[in-house]
Structures are given as C-alpha cells and as structure tokens.
N, C-alpha and C positions, 0 to 999 in steps of 0.2 A: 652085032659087032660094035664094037667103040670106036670112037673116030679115032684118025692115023694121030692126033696131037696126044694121045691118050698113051700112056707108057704102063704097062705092067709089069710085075716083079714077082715069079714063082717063085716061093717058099714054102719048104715043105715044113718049117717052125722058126717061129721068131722070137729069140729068146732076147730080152731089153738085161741087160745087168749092169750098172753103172760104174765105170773105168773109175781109174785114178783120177781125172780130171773133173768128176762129175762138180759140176759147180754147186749144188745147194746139200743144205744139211738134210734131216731126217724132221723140218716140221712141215714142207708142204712145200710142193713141186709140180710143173704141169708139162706134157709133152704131146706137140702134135706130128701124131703119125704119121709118117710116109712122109714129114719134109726134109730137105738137106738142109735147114738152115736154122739157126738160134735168132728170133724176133721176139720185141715187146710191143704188146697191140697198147692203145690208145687209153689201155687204163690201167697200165704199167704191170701188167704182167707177162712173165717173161716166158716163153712157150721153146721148151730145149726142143732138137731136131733128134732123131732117132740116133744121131753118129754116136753119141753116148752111150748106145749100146755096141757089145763088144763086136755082136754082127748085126748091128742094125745098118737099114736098106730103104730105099723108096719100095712102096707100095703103089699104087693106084695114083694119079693124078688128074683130079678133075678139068673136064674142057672149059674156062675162063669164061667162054660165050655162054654155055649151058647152065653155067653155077651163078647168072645174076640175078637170079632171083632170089639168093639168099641175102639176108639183110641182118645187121647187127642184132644179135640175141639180146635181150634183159633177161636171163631165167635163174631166178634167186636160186643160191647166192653169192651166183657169179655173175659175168656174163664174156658172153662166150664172141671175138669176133666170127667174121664169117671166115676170113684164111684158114681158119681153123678146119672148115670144112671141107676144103679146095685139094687134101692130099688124104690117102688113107693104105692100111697098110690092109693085106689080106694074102692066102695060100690056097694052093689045091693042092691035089693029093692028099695025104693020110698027116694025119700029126694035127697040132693046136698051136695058135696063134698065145706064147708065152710073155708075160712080163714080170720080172723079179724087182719089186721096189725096194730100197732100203729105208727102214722104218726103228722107232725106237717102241721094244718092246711091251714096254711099260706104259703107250699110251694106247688111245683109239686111234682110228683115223675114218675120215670120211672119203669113200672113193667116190670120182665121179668118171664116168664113161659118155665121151662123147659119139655119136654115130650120123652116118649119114648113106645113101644110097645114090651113088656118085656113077655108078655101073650101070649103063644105060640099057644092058642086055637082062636087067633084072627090071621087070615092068608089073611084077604080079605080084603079090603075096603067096609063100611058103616057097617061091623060090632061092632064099637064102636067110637061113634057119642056123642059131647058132643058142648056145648053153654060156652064159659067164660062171663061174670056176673060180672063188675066191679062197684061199688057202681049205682048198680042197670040199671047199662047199657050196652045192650048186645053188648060187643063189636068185638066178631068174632067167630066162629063158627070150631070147631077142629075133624078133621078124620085123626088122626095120623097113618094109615098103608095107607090111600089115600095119604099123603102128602111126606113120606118116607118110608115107608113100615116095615117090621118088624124089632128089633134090630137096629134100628137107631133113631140117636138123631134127634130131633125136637124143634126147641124153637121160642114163639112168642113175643111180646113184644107192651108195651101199654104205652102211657102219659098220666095219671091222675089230670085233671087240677081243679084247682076252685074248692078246699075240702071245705066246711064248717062244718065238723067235723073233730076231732083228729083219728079218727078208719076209715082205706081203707078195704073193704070188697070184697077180691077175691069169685068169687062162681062158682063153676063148677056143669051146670046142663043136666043131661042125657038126650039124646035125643033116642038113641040107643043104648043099654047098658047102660055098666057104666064108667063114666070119670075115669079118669089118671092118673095122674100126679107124674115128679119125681123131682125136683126141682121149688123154687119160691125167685126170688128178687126183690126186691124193695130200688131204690135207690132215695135218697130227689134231685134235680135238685138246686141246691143251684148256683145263680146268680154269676158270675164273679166279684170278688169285684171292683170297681171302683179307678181309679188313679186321681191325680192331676193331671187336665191340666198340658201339659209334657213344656212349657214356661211359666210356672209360676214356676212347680218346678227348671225348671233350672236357674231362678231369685231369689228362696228363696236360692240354695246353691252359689249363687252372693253373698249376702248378708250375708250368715254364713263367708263367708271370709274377706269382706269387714270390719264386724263388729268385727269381731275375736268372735265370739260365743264360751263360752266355753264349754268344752265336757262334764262339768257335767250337761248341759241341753238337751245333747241327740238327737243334732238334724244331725238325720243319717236316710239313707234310703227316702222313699216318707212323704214329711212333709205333709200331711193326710191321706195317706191310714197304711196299712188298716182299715176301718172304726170302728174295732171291736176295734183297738186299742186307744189311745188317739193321738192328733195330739200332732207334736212337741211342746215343753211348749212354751210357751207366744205366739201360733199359735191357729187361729180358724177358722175353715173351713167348707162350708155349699155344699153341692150337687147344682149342677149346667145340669142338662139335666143327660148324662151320663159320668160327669167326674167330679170333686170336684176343687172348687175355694178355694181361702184365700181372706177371709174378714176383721179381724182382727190381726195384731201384738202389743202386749203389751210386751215393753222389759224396761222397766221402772225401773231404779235402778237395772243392772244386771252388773257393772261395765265395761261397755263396750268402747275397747278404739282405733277403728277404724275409720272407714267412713263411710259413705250413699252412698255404691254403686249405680252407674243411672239406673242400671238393676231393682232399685225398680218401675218404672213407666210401668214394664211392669207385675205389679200385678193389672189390672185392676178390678177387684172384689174389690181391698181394699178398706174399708168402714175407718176403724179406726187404725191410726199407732201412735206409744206412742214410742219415743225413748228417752224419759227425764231421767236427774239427771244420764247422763253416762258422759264420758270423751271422746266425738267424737267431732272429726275436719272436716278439709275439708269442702264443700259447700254445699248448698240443692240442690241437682239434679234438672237441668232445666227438665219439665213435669211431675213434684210433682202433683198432686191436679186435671190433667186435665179430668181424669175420673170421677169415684165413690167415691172418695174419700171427708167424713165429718169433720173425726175433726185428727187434727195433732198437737203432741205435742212433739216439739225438746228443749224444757227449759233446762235450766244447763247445758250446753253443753259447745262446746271449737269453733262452728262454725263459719267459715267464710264468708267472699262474701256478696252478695246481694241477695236479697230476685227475685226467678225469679216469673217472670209473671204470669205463670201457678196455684202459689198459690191463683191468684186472681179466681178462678173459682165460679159460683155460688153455686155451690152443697155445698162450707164450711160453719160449722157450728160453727167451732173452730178452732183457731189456736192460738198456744202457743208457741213463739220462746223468751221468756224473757232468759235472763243471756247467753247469748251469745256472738260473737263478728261482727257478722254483719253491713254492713254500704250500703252507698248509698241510694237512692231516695224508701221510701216506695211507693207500687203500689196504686194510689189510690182506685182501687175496692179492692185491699185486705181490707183499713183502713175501707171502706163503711160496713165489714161484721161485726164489732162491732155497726156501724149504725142500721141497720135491725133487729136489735134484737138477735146476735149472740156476742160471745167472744172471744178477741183478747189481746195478751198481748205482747208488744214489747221494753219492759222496760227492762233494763241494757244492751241495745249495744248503746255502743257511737259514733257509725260510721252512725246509722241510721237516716232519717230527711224527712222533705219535707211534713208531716202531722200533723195534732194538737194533741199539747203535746210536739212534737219536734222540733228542729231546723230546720230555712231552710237552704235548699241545696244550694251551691253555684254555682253563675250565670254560666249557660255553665256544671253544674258539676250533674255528676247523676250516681249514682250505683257505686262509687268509679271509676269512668271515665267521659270522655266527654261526655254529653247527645248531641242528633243528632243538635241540635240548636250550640251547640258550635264547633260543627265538619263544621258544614256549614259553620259558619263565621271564623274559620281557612282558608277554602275553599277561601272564597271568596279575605281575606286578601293574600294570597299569590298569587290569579291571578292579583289583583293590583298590587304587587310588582312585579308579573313578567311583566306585561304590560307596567310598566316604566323604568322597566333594560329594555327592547327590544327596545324602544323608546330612550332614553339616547344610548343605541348601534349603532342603524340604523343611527341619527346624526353623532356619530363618524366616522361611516365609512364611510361618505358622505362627510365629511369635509376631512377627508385624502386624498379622491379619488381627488376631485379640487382643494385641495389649499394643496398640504403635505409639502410645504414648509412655511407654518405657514403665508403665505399674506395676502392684507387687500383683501377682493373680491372685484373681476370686476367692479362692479357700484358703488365701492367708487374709485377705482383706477382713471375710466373715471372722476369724478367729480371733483377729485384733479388735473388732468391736465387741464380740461378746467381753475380751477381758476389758476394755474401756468403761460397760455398762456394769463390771462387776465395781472398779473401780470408783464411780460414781456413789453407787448406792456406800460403799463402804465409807465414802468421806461425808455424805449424810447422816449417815447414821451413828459418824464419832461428833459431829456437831450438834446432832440435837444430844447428846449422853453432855456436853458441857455444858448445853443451853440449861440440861435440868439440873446440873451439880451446882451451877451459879444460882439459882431460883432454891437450894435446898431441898429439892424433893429428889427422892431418886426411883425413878418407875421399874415399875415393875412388868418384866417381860413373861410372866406367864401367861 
C-alpha cells in the first residue's frame, strides 16, 4: 500500500495534445508528468505541467520523505532536477499511456523519457513492465526497478527520424502492470548552419578593404551565413556540398573609390562581378576570369594597366571595361568573345589597340611595354655591339703588344730594305761608270 500522502489518479488513457495556449513552438519542449504546475528549475528550463493537455490529470505523487534521496542529475545532455521525479503519471485497466507532440516534419528530434519507481508497492523487478511506441515503432522495452531499482531516476532516449507528419506520438503500452512515467523531451535536431568556404570569406574581407566598402552596406561578420539571414548587400551566395560559395557581386554605382584587390581571383564560384560607374583605380588583377567566372563589368572606372590574359578565358560571356584608362595590346581571344556571339565593349581607353576598331600597336610595343619580339631584337642588337667592342679590343691589344712603339710592321720593314740595298748598289755603280768616262776608258762588262 502507499502511504495516505500518496494520491492516485486512474486512467484508462492519457492522451497529452497541446491546446491553443501551448506556450512553445515545435523546436523543443519539456513536461513533467503528473504536476499541476509550470516551473523552471535552476538551469532555466521550463518544465510545462500536464494542464496543457486537453485531459491532462495528476498521476502518482511521490511521498517528499521517501524521495530524498534523489539528488540533482548531471546526465548529458541535460540535466534533469530531482522535482522532476517527485510526480508521475500512470493507468490501470486496458488502454496505453498516449502523448501527441507537435513537431515540425521536416526535422529530427531527439526524445528523451524520464522514469522513476515512485510506487512503493512495486519492490521487485518484472513487476511493472511496459513497451515505448514511438510513431508506431516499438522502440525499447522498460522495467524500471530491473533497471535501477526503486527511488531512482531512470531515463531513455530515442532519434526520431523521417516524420511525414507534424504530430510525434509517444505511447507507453502495458506489458505488466501499468507504465510510468515522470518526465518527456523532445528536442528538434536542427542542422549546424553552414559557413562560407573560410578562403573565400577571407577574400571577400580583401576586398571590403581594397574597395573601401562603406559601413552603411553592412558587410560584417560571415558574408553568407547565416542562411536565415540575408547575405552581405550586393552579395549572392548559393550552397556548395556543405559550405556556401559567392557567385555573384553587384557593386554597381555604390561610389566606390578603392582598388580590385588580387585576392579577388580566389572567389572561384564567382559567376558574375559588376564593379561599374565607381571611382576605382589600380589594375585588373592578373587571374580575373580564369575560373567560373561569365560576365565582368569594370566600365566608368579610373583603371589602369593592361588588360591581363586571363580575361581571355572561354567561360566569358561579357565583358565591359569601356571609360577607363587602360592601354596596351588587346588579347586576341578576349576580342574573339564579341565574335562568338558574346559582348564586349572596350571603347573610351586611349591607350588600348592591336584589334578592329583600334589602333595598332606599335612595332616591338605591347601592354604598355616591350612585347617579347622587341625584347629579342634589343637582345640580339647588343650581342652585335658587344661582338665588335671585343674585336676592335683584341686588335688593340695585339698591336701594343708588337709594335707599342707605333712601327711600320716586320714585312714592310724587310721590304723597304731590300729596295734601300737595291738602291745603293744602283748609285755605285752609276759613279764608278763616270769615274771611267772621266779616266777615258770605258770597261767592259762582259
């Protein structure tokens, strides 16, 4: 027998269904059994009282004396006070102990059951034997004095997955007696919200600086998480496996008077960037375009430089760099994407050429520098010239070395004495021919 403080409440079914007044939504909720009263215990959750159901009733109330021995629960990853254990709801006769939750379809949830053996006329195990019955699935089987014994807390705990209805149906059905119970939660399993790939956000806050974004466009924190909220303005962002990419920037007329940080080429998802009718300088980052990237529009702009290569890629659909200051050699695959059936506008930079409609590029001259052709024949012109300084040198020093006193050389030296000694003999030998015309004799040379 239970003592006289001890109150019982036959029920032949207890069905919980949550009135109009039910105070909590559909992500998680807790109610302890058999109380008349709505409490929050010490760690601020709020424990609704059965009235909430349309006939909910006290069950069982434990005797105060008898239940000190229970002591605050820690049991991950809740914790459970002990009042929790102090009332419970139960039936006899025929029928199951019912509770209808309202749940939103679309998620999990995790139930958790609390139990206790508060019925002092239950001292043994298999005295009171009971089935839980989660939307129609017997998912475990409870002999709370087999399991812990009397005066002691007990709690099971269940995933409920793939609802196709809004209403989770606890059911606790008698196997042995009659079921239990003194607490029930259920909490929604709500997914970890997703982040931006973590190098692509650290390239969009490249860019808020680069560009000098101003703060009345809010771009703080993950520019798209979280998903509930809106991405940063002139940002759009699409789910990517399990982390969120940037596909589009539209920053178009936001008076921006920065630069194109190069950090933008590491937004490979980007589909479409619009940086027109600002006031940005500086150059188009070399590896613009070599991804994902369709249509690009820098028009009205202050930019410099040359158009790099990379914007030549096939994937463009568009590209718009009119009113700018750009110059040097347009790429020809860029010019080919207004060929193909694409748009391209490269009108008002005076520096640009080398494609039809422009001027051409001067010989040797590309991208506002030497194109490699004219780098080569610098090359080649100054191994000529040093070829002939080396030669002209080697000469001079060959001539110091044998002749440093400025002579005529050796084989004209010998040339000019042999005719010196022809000389000689010839003016002998007309002197002695007068020595013998004066003497009257005249010799005879045979």
């Amino acid at each position: 027998m239970l003592p006289a403080t001890t109150v019982f409440t036959l029920l032949l079914s207890l069905l919980f269904t949550p009135s109009s007044s039910f105070p909590f939504d559909t992500t998680s909720y807790h109610i302890d059994c058999g109380s008349t009263t709505t409490t929050t215990d010490k760690f601020n959750t709020t424990w609704l009282s059965d009235r909430y159901a349309s006939a909910g009733s006290n069950g069982i109330v434990s005797e105060p004396l008898l239940f000190q021995s229970f002591h605050e629960k820690t049991l991950r990853p809740n914790y459970f006070p002990a009042k929790l254990y102090e009332s419970a709801v139960t039936l006899t006769g025929k029928g199951s102990l019912v509770y209808s939750l309202p749940v939103d379809a679309k998620l999990d949830y995790l139930v958790w059951l609390h139990f206790a053996e508060i019925d002092v006329s239950v001292d043994g195990k298999g005295k009171r034997v009971f089935d839980v019955v989660i939307n129609e699935e017997n998912v475990t089987r409870v002999d709370i004095f087999k399991e812990v014994g009397g005066f002691a807390a007990f709690s099971y705990h269940y995933v409920a997955k793939n609802l196709s209805v809004d209403t989770l149906v606890v059911k606790l059905v008698p196997v042995v007696g009659s079921p239990l119970i003194c607490g029930l939660e259920n909490y929604a399993i709500v997914p970890a919200d997703v982040m931006t790939v973590p190098e692509q956000a650290s390239a969009m806050q490249e860019l808020k600086v680069s560009l000098r974004v101003p703060e009345r466009m809010g771009w703080n924190g993950d520019p798209c998480a979280p998903t509930s909220w809106d991405a940063w303005e002139g940002v759009t962002c699409h789910r990517d496996g399990i982390a969120l990419v940037i596909t589009q920037i539209d920053l178009g007329s936001q008076g921006l008077k920065g630069y194109i940080s190069d950090k933008v080429v590491l937004l490979t998802n980007l589909v479409s960037l619009n940086l027109s009718s600002n006031s940005l300088g500086g150059t188009i980052p070399a590896g613009l375009g070599q991804h994902s990237l369709k249509k690009v529009d820098l028009s009205n702009n202050q930019i410099t430089g040359s158009i790099p290569d990379s914007l030549s890629s096939s994937n463009l659909q568009l590209v718009i760099l009119n009113g700018n200051k750009l110059e040097g050699q347009v790429p020809e695959e860029l010019y080919s994407i207004g060929v193909h059936g694409g748009a391209i506008d490269l009108s008002g930079n005076k520096g640009l050429c080398g494609v039809p409609s422009l001027p051409d590029c001067p010989l040797f001259w590309k991208n506002g520098g030497l194109s490699d052709g004219g780098k080569i024949a610098i090359g080649i012109s100054c191994g000529v010239v040093f070829l002939l300084a080396a030669v002209i040198t080697f000469i001079c020093i060959r001539r110091r070395r044998n002749d440093y006193d400025f002579g005529l050389p050796q084989e004209l030296m010998s040339l000019a004495a042999k005719r010196n000694k022809y000389q000689r003999q010839k003016s002998l030998m007309a002197l002695e021919m007068e020595s013998q015309h004066a003497k009257g004799f005249i010799p005879s040379y045979n």
